[in-house]
C-alpha positions as CSV (number, residue, x, y, z in Angstrom):
1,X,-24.0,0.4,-8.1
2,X,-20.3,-0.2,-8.9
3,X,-18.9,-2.9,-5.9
4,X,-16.7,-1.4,-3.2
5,X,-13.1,-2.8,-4.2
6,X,-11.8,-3.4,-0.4
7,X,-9.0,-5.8,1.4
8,X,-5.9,-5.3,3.4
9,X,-2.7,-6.4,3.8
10,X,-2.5,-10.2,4.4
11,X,0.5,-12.7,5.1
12,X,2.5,-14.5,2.3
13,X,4.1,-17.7,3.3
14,X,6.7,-20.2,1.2
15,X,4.5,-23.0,2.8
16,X,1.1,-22.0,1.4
17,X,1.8,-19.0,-1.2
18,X,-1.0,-17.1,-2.7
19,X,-3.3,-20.0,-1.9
20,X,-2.7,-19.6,1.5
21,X,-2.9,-15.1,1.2
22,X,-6.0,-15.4,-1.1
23,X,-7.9,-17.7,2.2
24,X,-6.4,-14.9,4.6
25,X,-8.3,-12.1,2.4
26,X,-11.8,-14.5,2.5
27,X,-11.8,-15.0,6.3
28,X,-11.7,-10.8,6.2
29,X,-14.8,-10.7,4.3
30,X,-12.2,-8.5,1.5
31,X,-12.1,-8.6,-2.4
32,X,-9.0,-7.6,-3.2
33,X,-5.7,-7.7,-1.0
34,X,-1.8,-6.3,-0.9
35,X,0.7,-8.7,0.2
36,X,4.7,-8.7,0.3
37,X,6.0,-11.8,-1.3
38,X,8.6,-12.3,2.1
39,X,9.5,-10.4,5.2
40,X,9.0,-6.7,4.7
41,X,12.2,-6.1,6.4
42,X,14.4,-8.2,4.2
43,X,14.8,-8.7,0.7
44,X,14.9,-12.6,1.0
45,X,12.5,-14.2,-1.7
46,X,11.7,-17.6,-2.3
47,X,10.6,-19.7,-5.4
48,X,7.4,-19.0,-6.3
49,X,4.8,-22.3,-6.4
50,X,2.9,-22.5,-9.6
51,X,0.8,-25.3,-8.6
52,X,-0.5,-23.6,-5.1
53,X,-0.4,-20.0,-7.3
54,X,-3.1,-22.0,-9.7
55,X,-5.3,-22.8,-7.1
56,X,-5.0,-19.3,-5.5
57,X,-6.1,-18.1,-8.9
58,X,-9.2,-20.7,-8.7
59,X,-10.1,-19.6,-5.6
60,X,-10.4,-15.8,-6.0
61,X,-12.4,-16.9,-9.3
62,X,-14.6,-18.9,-6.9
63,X,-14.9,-15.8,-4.9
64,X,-15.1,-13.0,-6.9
65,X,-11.9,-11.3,-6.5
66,X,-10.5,-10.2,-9.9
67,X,-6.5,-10.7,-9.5
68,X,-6.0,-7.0,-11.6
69,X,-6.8,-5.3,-8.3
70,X,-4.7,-7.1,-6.2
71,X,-1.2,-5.4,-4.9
72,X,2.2,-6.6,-3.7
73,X,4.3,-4.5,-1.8
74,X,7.5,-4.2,-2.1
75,X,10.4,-4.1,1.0
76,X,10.4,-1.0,2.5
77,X,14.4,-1.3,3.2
78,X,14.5,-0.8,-0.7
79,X,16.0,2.4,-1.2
80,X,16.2,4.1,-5.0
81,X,17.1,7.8,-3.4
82,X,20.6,7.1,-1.8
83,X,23.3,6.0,-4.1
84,X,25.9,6.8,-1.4
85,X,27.0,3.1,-1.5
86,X,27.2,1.9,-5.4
87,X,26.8,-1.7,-4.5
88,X,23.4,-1.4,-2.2
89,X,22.1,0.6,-5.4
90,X,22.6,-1.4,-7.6
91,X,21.3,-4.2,-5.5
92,X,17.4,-2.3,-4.8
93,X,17.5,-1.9,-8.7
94,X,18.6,-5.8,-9.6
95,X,15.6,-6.4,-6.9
96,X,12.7,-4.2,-7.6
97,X,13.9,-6.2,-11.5
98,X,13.2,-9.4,-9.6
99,X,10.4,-8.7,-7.7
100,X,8.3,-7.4,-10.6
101,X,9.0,-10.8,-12.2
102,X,7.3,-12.9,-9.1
103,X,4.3,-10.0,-9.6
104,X,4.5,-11.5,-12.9
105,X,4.7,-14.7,-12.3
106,X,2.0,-14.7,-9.7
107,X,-0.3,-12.8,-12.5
108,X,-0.3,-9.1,-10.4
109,X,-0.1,-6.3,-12.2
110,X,0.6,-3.2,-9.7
111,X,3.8,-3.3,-7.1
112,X,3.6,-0.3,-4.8
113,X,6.6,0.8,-3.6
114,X,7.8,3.7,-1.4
115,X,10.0,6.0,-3.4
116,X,12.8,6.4,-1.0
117,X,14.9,8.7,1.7
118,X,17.9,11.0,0.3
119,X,19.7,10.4,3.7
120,X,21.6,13.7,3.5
121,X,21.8,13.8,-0.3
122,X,19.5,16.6,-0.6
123,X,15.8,16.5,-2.3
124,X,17.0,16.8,-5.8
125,X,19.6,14.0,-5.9
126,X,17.5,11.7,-4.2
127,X,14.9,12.6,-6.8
128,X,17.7,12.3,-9.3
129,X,18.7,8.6,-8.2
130,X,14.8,7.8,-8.0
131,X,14.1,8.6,-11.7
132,X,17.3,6.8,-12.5
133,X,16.7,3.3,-10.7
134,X,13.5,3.6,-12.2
135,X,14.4,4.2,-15.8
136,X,16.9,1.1,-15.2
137,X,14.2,-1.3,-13.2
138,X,11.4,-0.4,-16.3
139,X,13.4,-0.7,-19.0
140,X,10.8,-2.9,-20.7
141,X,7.6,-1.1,-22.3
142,X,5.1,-3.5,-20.9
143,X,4.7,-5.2,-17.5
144,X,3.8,-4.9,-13.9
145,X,3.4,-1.0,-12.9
146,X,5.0,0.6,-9.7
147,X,3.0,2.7,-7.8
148,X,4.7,5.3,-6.2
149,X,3.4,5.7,-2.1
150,X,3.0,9.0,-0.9
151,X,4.8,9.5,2.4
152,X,4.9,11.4,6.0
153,X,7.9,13.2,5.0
154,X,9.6,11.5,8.0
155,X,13.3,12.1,8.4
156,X,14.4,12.6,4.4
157,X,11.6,10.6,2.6
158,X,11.0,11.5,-1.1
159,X,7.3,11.5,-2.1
160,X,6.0,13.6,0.6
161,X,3.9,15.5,-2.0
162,X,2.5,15.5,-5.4
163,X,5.3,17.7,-7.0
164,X,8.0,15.3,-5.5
165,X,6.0,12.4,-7.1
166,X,5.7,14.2,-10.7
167,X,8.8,15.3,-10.7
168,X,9.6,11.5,-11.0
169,X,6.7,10.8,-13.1
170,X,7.3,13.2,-16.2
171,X,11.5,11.7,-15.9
172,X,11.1,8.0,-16.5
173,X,10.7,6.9,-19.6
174,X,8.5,3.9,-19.5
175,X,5.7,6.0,-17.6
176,X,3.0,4.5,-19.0
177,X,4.3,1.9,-16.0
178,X,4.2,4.0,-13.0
179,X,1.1,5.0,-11.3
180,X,0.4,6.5,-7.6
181,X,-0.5,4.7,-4.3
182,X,-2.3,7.8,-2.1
183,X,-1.8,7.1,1.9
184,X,-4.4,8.6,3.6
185,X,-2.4,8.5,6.6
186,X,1.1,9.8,5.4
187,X,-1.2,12.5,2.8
188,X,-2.3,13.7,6.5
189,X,1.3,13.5,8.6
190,X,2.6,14.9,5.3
191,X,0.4,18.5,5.8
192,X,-2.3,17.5,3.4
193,X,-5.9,18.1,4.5
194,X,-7.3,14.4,4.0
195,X,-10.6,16.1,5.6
196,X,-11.1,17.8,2.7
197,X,-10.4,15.2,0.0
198,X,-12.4,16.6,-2.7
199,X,-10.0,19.3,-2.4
200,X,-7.1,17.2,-2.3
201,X,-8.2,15.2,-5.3
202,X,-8.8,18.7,-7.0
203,X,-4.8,19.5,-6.4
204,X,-3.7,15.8,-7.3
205,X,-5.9,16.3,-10.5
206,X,-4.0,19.3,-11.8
207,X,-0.6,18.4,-10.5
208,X,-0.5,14.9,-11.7
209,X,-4.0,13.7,-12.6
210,X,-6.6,11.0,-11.4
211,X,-6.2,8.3,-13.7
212,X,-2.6,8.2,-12.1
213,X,-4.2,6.6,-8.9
214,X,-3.5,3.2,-8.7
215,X,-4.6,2.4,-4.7
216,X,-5.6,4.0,-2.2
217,X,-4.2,2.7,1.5
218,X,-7.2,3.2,4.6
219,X,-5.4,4.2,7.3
220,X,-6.9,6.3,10.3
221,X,-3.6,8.3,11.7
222,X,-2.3,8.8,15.5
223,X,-0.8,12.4,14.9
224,X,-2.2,15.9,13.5
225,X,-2.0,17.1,10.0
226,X,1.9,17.4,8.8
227,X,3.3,15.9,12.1
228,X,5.7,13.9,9.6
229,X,5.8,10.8,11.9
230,X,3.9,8.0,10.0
231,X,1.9,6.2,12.8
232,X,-1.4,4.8,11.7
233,X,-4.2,4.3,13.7
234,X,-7.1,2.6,13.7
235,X,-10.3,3.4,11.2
236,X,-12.0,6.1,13.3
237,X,-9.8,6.0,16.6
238,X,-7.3,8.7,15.1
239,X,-7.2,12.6,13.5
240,X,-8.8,11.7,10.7
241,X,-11.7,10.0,11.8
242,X,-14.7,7.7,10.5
243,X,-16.6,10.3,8.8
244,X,-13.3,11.5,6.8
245,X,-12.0,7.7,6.1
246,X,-15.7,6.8,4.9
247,X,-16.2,10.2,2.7
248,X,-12.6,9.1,1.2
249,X,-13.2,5.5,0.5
250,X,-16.6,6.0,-1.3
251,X,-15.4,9.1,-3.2
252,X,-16.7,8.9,-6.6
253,X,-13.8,9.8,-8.1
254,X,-12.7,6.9,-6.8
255,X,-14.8,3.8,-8.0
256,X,-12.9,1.0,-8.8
257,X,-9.6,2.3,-7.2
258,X,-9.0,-0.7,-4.7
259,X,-8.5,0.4,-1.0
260,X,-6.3,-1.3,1.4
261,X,-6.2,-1.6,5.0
262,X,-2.9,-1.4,7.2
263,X,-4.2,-0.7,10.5
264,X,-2.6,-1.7,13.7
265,X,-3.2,-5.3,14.7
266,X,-4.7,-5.4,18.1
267,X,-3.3,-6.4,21.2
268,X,-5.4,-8.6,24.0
269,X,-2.9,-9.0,26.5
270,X,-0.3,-6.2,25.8
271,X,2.4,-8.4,24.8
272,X,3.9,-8.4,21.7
273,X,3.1,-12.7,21.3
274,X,-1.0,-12.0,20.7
275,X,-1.7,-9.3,18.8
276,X,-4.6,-9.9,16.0
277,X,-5.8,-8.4,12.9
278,X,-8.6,-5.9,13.0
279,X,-9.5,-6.3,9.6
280,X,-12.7,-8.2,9.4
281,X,-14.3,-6.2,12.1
282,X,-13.3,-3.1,10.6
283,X,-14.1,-3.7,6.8
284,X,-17.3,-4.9,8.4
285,X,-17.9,-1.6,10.1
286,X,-16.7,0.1,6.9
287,X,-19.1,-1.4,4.7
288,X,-22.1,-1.0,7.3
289,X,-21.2,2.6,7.1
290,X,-21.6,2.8,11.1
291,X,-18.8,3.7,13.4
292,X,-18.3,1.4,16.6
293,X,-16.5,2.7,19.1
294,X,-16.4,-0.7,21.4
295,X,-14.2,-1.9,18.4
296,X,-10.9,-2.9,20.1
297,X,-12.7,-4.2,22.9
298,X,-15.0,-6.5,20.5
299,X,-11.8,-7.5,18.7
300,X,-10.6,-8.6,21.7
301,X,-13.3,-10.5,23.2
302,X,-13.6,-12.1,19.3
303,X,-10.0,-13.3,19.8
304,X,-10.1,-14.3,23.3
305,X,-13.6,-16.5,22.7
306,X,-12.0,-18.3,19.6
């Protein structure tokens, strides 16, 4: 039986570097993980440590997790579909150039990134500035592949569905270095019925094709099917729900696609100062195959006795 490839997203830190993210991921119980190499709200980026980045390396070795199915994310405030402002542009190219050099450098091979909003441009220039960033950021045949996030379709996101996505696929040149990151939670705010993934997979299969899927991110959603808001929920306390999430991660379409958790880190006290991951209880619960609906509370009381 092939191994369930499963992590989430952990923290990435100048002090400790990919030593320090790879640790996060084991303390999870994961395989595989999806970091950003900074703050996901700034395109600040430090020097990447080779020494700590060979031990990281060491370690997953050590623990079984093979570094091909591990994912960095870039910024979200890296925007390819709005060329209103020349110099901004041309800045989220020169840094998606960059940041595909520290996936290098650290030895990952997939950067998923979300495609971008048109703010006001309109659907087919945004889509139009999209395929042009990334004909300029993958100018090279070979190296680390984007993979294109489908999205909620909140305000004027691009990506929203798979003819948005191919559109962009069949216009970049280097294609062979783009693949797809499916959101289960944005595929559902977007109008796609994630309840019916074989279905979904069917449509994805004919529009773009499966060997396009690069990851898969777990997320349970807070709002119905083609709300448009992008608010993700725990696995099982949303729309989708358990049943759904666990039909989708061990689809067998999808063996060997590694799926990442972003869930909602818990809060014990309701302030913002102690919120904590959910994701060893959840990944847990995931790979028991057994839904628990005292999670929260048990994350809580797990927190509060350590």
């Amino acid at each position: 039986m092939e191994k369930l490839i499963i992590g989430s997203h952990v923290s990435f830190n100048k002090e400790d570097g990919l030593f320090g993210t790879v640790k996060e991921a084991l303390s999870y119980g994961e395989n595989t993980f999806m970091f950003y190499t900074g703050a996901p709200q700034n395109t600040i980026r430090g020097k990447i440590d080779e020494a700590k980045t060979n031990k990281a390396k060491e370690l997953m070795k050590e623990n079984n997790i093979d570094i091909n199915d591990v994912i960095i994310h870039a910024p979200y405030i890296v925007n390819l579909a709005n060329n209103n402002d020349e110099d901004k542009y041309a800045f989220a190219i020169n840094f998606l150039k960059q940041e595909l050099k520290r996936a290098e450098s650290l030895g990952i091979k997939k950067v998923v990134l979300h495609p971008g909003s048109h703010v006001g441009l309109g659907i087919e220039t945004g889509l139009h500035n999209i395929i042009t960033g990334l004909n300029a950021v993958l100018e090279e045949e070979e190296g680390p592949i984007i993979c294109l996030e489908t999205m909620a379709g909140k305000g004027t996101e691009l990506g929203k569905n798979f003819e948005e996505i191919k559109t962009i696929l069949d216009n970049v040149k280097n294609n062979n270095r783009l693949l797809v990151c499916l959101d289960t939670c944005h595929l559902n705010d977007a109008g796609y019925d994630v309840k019916n993934f074989d279905n979904l997979l069917e449509k994805f299969d004919k529009i773009i094709g499966l060997d396009k899927i690069g990851c898969i991110h777990i997320n349970d959603s807070k709002n119905e099917k083609g709300a448009h808001k992008d608010r993700h929920e725990n696995i099982g306390f949303g729309t989708i729900g358990f049943e759904n999430i666990i039909k989708i991660i061990y689809n067998e379409k999808l063996k060997g696609v590694p799926k990442i958790l972003e869930t909602p880190y818990v809060s014990i006290s309701g302030g913002k100062d102690r919120t904590y991951a959910p994701y060893k209880q959840e990944i847990e619960m995931i790979k028991e195959n057994k839904f628990n609906p005292n999670l929260l509370d048990d994350i809580r009381n797990y927190y509060k006795k350590s």
